[in-house]
C-alpha positions as CSV (number, residue, x, y, z in Angstrom):
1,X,1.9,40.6,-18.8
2,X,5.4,42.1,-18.0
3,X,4.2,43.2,-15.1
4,X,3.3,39.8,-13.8
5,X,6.4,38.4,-15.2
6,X,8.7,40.5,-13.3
7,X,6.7,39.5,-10.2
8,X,7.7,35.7,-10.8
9,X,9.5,34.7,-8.0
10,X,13.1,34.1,-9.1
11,X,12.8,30.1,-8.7
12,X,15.5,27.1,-9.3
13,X,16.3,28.8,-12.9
14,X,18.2,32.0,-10.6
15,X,21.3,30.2,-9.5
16,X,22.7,26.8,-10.9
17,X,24.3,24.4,-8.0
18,X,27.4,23.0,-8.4
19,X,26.7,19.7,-9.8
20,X,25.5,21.6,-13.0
21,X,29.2,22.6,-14.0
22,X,30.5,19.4,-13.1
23,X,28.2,17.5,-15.0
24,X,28.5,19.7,-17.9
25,X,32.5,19.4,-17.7
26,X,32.0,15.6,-17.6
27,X,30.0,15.4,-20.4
28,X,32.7,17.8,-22.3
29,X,34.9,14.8,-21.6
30,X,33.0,12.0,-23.2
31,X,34.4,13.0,-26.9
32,X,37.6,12.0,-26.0
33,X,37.2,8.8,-24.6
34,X,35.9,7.6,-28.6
35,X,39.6,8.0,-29.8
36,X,42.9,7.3,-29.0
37,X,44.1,10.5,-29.9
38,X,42.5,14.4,-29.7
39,X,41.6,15.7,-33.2
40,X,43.2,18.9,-33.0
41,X,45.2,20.0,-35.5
42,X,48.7,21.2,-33.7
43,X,48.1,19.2,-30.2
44,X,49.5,15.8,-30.9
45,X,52.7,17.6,-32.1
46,X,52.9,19.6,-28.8
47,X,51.9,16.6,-27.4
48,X,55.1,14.8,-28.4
49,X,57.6,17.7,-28.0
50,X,56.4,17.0,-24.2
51,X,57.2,13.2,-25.0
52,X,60.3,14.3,-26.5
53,X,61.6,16.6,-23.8
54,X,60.5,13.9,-21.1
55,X,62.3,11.5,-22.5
56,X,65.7,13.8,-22.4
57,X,67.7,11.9,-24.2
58,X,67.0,8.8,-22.8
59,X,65.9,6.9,-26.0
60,X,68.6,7.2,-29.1
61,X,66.2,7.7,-31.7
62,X,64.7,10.9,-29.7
63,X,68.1,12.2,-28.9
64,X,69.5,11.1,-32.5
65,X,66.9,14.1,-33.9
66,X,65.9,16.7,-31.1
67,X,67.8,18.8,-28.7
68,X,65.8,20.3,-25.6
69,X,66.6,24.1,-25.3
70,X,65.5,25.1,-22.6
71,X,65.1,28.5,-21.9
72,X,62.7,31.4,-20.2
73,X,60.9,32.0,-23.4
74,X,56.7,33.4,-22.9
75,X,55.5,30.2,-24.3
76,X,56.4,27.7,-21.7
77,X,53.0,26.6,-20.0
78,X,52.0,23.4,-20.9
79,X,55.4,22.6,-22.0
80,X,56.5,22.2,-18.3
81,X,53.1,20.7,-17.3
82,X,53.3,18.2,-19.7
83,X,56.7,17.5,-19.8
84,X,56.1,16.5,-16.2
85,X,53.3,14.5,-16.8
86,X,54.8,12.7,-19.7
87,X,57.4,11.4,-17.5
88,X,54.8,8.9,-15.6
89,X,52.5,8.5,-18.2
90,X,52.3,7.1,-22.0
91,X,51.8,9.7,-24.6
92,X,48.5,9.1,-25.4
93,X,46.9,8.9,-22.1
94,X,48.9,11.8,-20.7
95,X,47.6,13.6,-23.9
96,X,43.9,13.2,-23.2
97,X,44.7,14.1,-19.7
98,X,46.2,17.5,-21.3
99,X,43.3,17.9,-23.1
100,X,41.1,17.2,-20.1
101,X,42.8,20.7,-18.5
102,X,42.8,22.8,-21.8
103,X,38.8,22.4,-21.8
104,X,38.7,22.8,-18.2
105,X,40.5,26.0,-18.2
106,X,38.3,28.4,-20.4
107,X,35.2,27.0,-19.0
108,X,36.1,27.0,-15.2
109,X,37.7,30.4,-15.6
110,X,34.6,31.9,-17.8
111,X,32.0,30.6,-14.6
112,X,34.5,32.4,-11.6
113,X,34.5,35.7,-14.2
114,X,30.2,35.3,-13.8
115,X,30.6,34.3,-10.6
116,X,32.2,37.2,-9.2
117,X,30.5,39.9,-11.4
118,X,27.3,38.6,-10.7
119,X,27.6,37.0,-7.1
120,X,25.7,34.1,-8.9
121,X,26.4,31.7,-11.8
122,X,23.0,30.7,-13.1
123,X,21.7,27.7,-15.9
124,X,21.7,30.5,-18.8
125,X,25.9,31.1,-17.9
126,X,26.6,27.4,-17.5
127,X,25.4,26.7,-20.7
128,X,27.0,29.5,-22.7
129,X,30.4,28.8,-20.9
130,X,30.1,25.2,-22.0
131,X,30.8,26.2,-25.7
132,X,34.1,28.0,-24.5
133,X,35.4,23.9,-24.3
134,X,35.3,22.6,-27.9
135,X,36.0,25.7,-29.5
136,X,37.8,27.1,-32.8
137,X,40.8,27.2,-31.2
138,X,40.8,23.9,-29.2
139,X,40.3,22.7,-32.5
140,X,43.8,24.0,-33.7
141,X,45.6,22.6,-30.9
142,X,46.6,26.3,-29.1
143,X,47.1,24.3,-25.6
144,X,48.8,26.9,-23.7
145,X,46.8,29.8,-25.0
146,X,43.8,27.9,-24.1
147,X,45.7,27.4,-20.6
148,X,46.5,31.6,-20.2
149,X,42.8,32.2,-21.2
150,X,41.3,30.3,-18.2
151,X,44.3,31.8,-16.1
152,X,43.5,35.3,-17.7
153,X,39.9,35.0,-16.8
154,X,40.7,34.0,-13.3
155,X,43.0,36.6,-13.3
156,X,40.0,39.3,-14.0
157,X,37.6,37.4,-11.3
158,X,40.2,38.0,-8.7
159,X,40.5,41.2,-9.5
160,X,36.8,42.1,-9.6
161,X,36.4,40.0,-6.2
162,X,39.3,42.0,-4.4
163,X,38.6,45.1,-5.4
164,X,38.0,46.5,-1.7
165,X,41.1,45.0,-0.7
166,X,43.7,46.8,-3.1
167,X,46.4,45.4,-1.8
168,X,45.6,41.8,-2.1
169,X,44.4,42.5,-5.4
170,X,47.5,44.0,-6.5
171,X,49.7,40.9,-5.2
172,X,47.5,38.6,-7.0
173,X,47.5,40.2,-10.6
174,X,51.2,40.9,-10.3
175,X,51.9,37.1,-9.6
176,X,49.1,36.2,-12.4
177,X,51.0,38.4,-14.8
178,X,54.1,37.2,-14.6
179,X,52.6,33.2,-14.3
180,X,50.7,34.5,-17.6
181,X,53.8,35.7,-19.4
182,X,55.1,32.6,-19.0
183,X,52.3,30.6,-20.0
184,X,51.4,32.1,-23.1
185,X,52.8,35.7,-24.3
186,X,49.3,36.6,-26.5
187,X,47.4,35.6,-23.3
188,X,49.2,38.2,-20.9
189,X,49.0,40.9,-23.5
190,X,45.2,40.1,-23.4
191,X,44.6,40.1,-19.7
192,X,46.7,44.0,-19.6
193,X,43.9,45.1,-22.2
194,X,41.0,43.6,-20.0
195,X,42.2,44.6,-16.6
196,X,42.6,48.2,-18.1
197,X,38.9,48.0,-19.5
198,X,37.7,46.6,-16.0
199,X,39.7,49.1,-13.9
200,X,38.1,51.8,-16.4
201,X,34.8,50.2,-15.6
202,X,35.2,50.4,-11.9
203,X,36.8,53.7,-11.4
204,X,33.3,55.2,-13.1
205,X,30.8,53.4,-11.4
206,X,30.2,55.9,-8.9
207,X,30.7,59.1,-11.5
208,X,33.9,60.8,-11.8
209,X,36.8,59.5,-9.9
210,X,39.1,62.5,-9.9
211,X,42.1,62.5,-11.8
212,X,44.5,61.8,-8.9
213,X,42.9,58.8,-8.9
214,X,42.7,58.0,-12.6
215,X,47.0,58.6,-12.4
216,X,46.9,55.8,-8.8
217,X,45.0,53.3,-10.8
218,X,47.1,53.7,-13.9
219,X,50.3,52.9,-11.8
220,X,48.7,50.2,-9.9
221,X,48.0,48.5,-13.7
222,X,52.2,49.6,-14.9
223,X,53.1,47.6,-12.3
224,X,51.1,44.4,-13.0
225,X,52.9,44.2,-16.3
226,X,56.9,45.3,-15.1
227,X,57.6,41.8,-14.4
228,X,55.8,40.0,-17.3
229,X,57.6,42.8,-19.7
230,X,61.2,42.2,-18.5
231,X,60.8,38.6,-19.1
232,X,59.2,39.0,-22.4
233,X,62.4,41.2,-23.4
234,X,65.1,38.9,-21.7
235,X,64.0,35.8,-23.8
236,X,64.2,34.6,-27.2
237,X,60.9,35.7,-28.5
238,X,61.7,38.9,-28.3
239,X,64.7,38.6,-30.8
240,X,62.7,36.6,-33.0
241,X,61.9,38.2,-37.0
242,X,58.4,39.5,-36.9
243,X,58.1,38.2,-33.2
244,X,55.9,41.3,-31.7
245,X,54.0,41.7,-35.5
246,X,53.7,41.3,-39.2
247,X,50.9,43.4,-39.5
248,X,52.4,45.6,-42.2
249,X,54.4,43.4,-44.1
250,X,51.0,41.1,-44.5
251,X,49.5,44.5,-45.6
252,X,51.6,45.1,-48.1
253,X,51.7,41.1,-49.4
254,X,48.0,41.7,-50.0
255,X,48.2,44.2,-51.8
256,X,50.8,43.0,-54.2
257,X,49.1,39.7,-54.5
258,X,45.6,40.5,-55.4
259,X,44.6,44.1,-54.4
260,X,44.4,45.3,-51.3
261,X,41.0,46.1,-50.8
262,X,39.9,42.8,-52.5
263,X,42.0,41.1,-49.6
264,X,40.4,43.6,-47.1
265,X,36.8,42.4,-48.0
266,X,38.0,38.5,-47.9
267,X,39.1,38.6,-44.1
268,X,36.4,41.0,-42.9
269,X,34.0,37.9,-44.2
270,X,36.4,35.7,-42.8
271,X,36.3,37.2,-39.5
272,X,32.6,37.1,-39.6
273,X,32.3,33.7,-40.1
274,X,35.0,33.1,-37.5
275,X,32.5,35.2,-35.2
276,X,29.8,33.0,-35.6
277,X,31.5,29.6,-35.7
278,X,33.5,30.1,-32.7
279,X,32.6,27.2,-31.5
280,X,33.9,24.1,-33.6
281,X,32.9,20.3,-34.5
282,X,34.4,19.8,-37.4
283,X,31.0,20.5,-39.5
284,X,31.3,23.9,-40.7
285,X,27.5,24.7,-41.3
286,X,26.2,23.2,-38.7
287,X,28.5,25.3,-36.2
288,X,27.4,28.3,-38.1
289,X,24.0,27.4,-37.6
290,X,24.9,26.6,-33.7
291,X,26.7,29.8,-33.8
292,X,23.9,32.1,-35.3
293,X,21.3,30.6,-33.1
294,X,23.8,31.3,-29.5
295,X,23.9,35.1,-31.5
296,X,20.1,35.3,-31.7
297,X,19.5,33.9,-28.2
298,X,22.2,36.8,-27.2
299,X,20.3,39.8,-29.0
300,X,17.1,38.7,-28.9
301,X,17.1,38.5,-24.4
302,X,19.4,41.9,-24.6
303,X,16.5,43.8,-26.8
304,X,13.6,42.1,-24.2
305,X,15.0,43.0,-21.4
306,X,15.9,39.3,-20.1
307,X,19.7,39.6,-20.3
308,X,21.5,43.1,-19.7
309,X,25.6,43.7,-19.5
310,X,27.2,44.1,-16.0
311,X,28.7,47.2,-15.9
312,X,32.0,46.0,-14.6
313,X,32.7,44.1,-17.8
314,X,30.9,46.3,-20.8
315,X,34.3,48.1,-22.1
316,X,35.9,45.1,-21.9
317,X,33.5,43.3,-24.1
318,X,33.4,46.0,-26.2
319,X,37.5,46.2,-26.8
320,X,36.9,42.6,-27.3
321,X,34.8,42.8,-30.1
322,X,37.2,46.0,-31.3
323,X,40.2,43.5,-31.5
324,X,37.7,40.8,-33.3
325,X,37.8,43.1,-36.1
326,X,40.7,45.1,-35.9
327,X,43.8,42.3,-34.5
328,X,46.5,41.9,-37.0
329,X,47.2,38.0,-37.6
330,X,50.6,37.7,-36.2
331,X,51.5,39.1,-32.7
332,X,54.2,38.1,-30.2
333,X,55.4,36.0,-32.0
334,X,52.2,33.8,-32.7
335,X,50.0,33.2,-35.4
336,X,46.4,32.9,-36.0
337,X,45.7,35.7,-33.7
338,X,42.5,37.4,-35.0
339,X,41.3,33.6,-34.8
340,X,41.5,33.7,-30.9
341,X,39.5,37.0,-30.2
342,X,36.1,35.7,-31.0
343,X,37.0,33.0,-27.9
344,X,37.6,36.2,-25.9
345,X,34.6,37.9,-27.0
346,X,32.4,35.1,-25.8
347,X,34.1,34.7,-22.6
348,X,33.6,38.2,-21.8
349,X,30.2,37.9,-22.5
350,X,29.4,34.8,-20.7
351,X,30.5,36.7,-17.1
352,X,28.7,40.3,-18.4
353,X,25.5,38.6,-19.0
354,X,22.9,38.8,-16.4
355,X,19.8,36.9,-16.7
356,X,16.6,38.2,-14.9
357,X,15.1,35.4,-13.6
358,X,11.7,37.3,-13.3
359,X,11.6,37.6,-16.9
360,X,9.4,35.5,-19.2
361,X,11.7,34.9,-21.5
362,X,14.3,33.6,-19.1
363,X,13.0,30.4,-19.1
364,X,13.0,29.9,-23.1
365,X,16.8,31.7,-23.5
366,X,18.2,29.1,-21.3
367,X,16.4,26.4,-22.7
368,X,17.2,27.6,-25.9
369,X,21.2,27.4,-24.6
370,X,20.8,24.2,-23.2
371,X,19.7,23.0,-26.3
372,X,22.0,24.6,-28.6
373,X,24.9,23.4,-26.4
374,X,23.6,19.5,-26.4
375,X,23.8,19.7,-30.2
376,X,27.0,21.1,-30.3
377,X,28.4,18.7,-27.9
378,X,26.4,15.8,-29.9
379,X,28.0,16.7,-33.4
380,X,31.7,17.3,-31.5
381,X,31.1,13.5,-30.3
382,X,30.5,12.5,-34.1
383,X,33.4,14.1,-35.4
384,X,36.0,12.3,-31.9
385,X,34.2,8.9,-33.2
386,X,35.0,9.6,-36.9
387,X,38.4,10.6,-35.6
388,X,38.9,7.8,-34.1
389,X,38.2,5.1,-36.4
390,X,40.7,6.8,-38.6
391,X,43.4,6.8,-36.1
392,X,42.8,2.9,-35.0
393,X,43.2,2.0,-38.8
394,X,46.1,4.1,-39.5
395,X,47.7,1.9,-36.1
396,X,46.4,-1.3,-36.8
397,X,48.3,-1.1,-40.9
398,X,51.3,0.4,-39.4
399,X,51.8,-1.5,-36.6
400,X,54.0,-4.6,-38.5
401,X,55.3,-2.4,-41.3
402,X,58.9,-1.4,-41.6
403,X,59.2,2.3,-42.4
404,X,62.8,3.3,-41.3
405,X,63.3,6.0,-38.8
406,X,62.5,9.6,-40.3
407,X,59.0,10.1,-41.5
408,X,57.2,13.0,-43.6
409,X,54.0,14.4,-44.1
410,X,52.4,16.1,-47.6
411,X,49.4,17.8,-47.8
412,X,47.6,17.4,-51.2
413,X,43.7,18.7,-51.7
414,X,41.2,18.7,-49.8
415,X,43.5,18.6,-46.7
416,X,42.6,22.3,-45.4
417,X,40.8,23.4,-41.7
418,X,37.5,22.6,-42.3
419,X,38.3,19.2,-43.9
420,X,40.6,16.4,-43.1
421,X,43.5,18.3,-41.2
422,X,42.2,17.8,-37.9
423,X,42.6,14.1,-38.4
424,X,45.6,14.0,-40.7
425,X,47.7,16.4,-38.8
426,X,47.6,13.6,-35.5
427,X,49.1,10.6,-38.0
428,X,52.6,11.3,-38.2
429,X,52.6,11.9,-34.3
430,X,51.2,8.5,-34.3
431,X,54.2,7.1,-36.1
432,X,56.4,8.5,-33.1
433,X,54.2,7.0,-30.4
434,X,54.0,3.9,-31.4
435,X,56.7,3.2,-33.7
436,X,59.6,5.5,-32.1
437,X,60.0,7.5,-35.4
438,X,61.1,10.5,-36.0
439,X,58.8,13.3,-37.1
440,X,59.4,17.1,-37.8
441,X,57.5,18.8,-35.2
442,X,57.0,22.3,-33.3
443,X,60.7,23.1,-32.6
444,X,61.5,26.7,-32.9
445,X,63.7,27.3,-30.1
446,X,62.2,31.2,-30.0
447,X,59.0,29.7,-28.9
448,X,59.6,26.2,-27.7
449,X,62.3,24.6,-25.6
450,X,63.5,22.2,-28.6
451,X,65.2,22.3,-31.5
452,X,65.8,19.6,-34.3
453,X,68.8,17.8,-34.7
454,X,70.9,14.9,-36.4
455,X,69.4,13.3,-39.8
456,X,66.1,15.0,-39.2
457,X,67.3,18.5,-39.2
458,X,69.5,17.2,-42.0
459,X,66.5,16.0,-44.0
460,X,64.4,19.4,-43.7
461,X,67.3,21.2,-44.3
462,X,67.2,19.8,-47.7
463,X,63.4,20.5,-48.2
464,X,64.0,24.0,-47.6
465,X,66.8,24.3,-50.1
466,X,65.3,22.2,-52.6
467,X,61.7,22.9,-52.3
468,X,60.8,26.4,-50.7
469,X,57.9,26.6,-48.8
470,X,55.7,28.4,-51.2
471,X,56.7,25.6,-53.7
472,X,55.7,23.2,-51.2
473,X,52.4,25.2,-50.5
474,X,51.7,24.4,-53.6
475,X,51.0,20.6,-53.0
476,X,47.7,21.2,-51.9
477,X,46.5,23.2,-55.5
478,X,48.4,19.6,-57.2
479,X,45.9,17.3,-58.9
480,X,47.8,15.6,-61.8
481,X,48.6,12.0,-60.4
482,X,52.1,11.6,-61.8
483,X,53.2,15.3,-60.1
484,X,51.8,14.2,-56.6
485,X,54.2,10.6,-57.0
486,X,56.8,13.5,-58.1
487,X,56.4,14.5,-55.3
488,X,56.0,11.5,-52.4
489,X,59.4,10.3,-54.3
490,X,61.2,13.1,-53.7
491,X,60.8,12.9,-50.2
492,X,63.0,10.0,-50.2
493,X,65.8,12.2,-51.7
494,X,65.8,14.2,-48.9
495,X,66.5,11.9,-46.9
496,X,63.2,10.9,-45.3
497,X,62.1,7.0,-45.2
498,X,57.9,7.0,-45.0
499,X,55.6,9.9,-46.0
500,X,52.2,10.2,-44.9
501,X,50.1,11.5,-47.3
502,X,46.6,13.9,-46.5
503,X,44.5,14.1,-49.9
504,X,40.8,14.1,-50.5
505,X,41.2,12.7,-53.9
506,X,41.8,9.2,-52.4
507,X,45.5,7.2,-52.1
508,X,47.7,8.0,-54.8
509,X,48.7,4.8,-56.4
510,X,52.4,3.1,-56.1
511,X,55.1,3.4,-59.2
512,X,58.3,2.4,-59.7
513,X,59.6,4.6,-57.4
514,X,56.9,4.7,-54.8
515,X,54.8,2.3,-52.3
516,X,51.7,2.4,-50.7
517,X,51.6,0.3,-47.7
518,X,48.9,2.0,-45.8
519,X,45.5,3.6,-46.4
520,X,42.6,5.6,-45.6
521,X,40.1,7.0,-47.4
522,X,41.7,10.6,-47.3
523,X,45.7,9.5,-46.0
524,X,47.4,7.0,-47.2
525,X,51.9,5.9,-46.2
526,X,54.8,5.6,-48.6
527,X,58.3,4.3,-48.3
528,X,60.6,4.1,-51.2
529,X,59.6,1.4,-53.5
530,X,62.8,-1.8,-53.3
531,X,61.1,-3.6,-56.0
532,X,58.5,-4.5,-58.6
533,X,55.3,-4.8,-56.9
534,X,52.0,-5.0,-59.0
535,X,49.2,-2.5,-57.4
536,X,46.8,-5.3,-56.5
537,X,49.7,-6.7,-54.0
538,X,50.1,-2.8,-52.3
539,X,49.0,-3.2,-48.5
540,X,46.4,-1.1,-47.1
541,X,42.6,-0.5,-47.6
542,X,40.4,2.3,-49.4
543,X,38.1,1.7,-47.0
């Protein structure tokens, strides 16, 4: 039977034509035309630092509380992209437009990786690039990392694709690298590791190079990252506390806090499950179950004989898998970095796997994909329709309510990752959009061209000084009504006018100090209460 298997002739399923890709990305883009504004919990704030730094000053409120700070800092990617585009277009539109390129990116770049490993892309690859677009990390919002991976991954397909031109290929990765550094500083450090896994790689592949020409190909790779270094080192990042890691110091919190080796065994799980659910809708089980059924399919055609690794990628997948495990959570100055690799690993595996089409089980693996991915893509559309029925009713009860011009969030329980933050975390920019308030946002001028100002940066000064952050951390464990209105009121002290509220347990009711003149099911607006107002008379539906 294998025998007449690998006699099949190779058929439509061997190479995918280029309406496949298109069509896929088009259908990637149907989630975000069912609401008004991207679910992703840090895009809608980078969204309006663009918005902000458009503007420049132009409208008082803006320039009353943020100061662009522009600066060559490696973070800088989508800030100038969408600072551009925000100049011609209104927020919201120009931020489905952004989001349009930050799903583009991984995918397109993940095919041209296939593409020029495998002189092919096939069905099989199309399919398990597509779940490189709604991912983990789309999901929190990293737009310019997402940018540098597609660039990153372009970055390796030139490389592979020139690599009897060395010359050419050298010019290319040295421009790449220093556009990369730029874009993202995480993403440059991750194309160094995989160019030197897929130089490794090809140096081999016909035996032992010499080691004269193990030293050539070393400096050729020095001198991709000269550039990219010096401007990593000549901007802000680089002066920034903890801004190349916090490995050890998060090391030795564990092991203060709860025992090291307890803490150990609770991210190696974590990282697990962060392995398996790479791919993100919002419904945590189901994308596990997505996740270990793209794992399966994965295994199950590498132990058959349907899929096998291209040699030009295996140590890179391999290191990719290393860092999965082994990346600290804080590196160049960004967070949530073990979160990323996972994204990497897949995308290294989508151009190192090659599908025999003769195989009998090629057919069923990339109808299996196919499958898998539809799902996916069906529950992500779920989740964006969900999303944006919250984020019409949050506009249509704010829209003729007078909440002053600085605005807060608090985050009480139930308002984690996996729950409501993808939602709640786009409300306050919603308030800036539409009613030209002031929000605290992303503005670290070691990482992004902005800084707060005026009676915002006035306000959160006061926060800090009054309530520390692991106080305020502890809002989320709160579940004693009277201590979360503590709390919503003494916002108002510091100097803010509305707070939006994220909490699971339902609107917390107005007092004598408080009012509740919006409401969701899990988010619910307060300004500073001016008079007696019985609860039945408090604007905004539970519904």
């Amino acid at each position: 039977m294998m025998g007449n298997s690998a006699a099949r002739p190779e058929g439509a399923i061997a190479r995918a034509p280029i309406w496949v890709p298109a069509l896929m990305f088009l259908l990637m883009l149907a989630p975000l035309a069912l609401t008004p504004l991207v679910p992703a919990v840090d895009f809608n704030d980078h969204v309006l630092r663009y918005w902000i730094l458009a503007d420049n000053g132009q409208t008082q409120a803006l320039a009353d509380n943020y100061t662009p700070v522009w600066s060559l800092i490696p973070n800088l990617g989508m800030d100038v992209l969408g600072t551009g585009l925000l100049k011609i277009m209104a927020p919201m539109p120009a931020g489905r437009i952004i989001a349009m390129l930050v799903l583009l990116a991984p995918f397109a770049g993940a095919l041209a990786l296939a593409r020029a490993v495998q002189g092919r892309i096939t069905l099989f690859t199309c399919f398990i690039a597509g779940f490189l677009g709604f991912s983990h990390i789309f999901g929190w919002g990293f737009a310019n990392y997402l940018l540098g991976t597609g660039l990153m991954l372009l970055g390796l397909a030139w490389w592979i694709a020139m690599k009897d031109r060395p010359w050419l290929q050298l010019a290319g990765a040295i421009l790449l690298g220093a556009v990369l550094m730029i874009v993202h500083a995480l993403a440059f450090a991750v194309f160094g590791l995989m160019l030197g896994m897929v130089e490794l790689a090809l140096a081999f592949a016909a035996g032992w190079p010499g080691l004269g020409n193990l030293v050539v190909r070393g400096a050729r790779l020095v001198s991709v990252a000269i550039l990219p270094v010096f401007i990593f080192l000549s901007s802000r990042t680089a002066e920034a506390p903890q801004g190349v890691t916090a490995a050890v110091s998060n090391l030795g919190a564990y092991r203060e806090k709860q025992g090291l080796f307890t803490r150990l065994f609770e991210e190696a799980l974590s990282r697990a499950d962060l392995l398996i659910r790479f791919a993100d809708s919002f419904n945590p089980w189901a994308d596990r179950a997505i996740g270990l059924g793209l794992w399966a399919i994965v295994l199950a055609g590498l132990l058959a004989g349907a899929l096998r690794l291209a040699p030009a990628l295996r140590l890179a997948a391999a290191l990719a898998l290393l860092l999965v495990l082994l990346l600290p959570p804080n590196l160049f100055g960004s967070g949530y970095t073990n979160d990323r690799m996972p994204l990497l690993l897949w995308s290294m595996l989508v151009g190192t796997l090659v599908l025999n089409p003769g195989h009998r089980l090629a057919r069923p693996l990339t109808v299996a994909a196919g499958l898998l991915f539809a799902a996916h893509l069906s529950l992500v559309a779920a989740s964006y329709q969900r999303a944006g029925a919250h984020f019409r009713a949050f506009m249509a009860q704010t829209s003729t309510i007078e909440l002053g011009p600085l605005a807060t969030p608090l985050h009480f329980s139930g308002s984690g990752r996996s729950d409501n933050l993808p939602y709640c975390s786009g409300l306050l920019p919603l308030l800036a959009f539409t009613k030209g308030m002031a929000v605290p946002t992303f503005a670290f001028p070691t990482q992004q061209p902005l800084e707060l100002d005026g009676p915002l940066k006035a306000a959160g000064a006061n926060t800090a000084e009054i309530s520390p952050r692991k106080d305020r951390l502890k809002d989320r464990d709160l579940t004693d009504v009277g201590e979360r209105q503590d709390r919503i009121a003494r916002q108002f002290g510091f100097g803010y006018t509305a707070v939006v509220v994220c909490d699971a347990a339902g609107p917390v009711p107005s007092d004598a100090r408080i009012e509740r003149v919006a409401a969701g099911p899990f988010w619910a607006v307060y300004r500073e209460q001016a008079g007696d107002m019985p609860e039945a008379a408090v604007g905004g539906s539970t519904e």
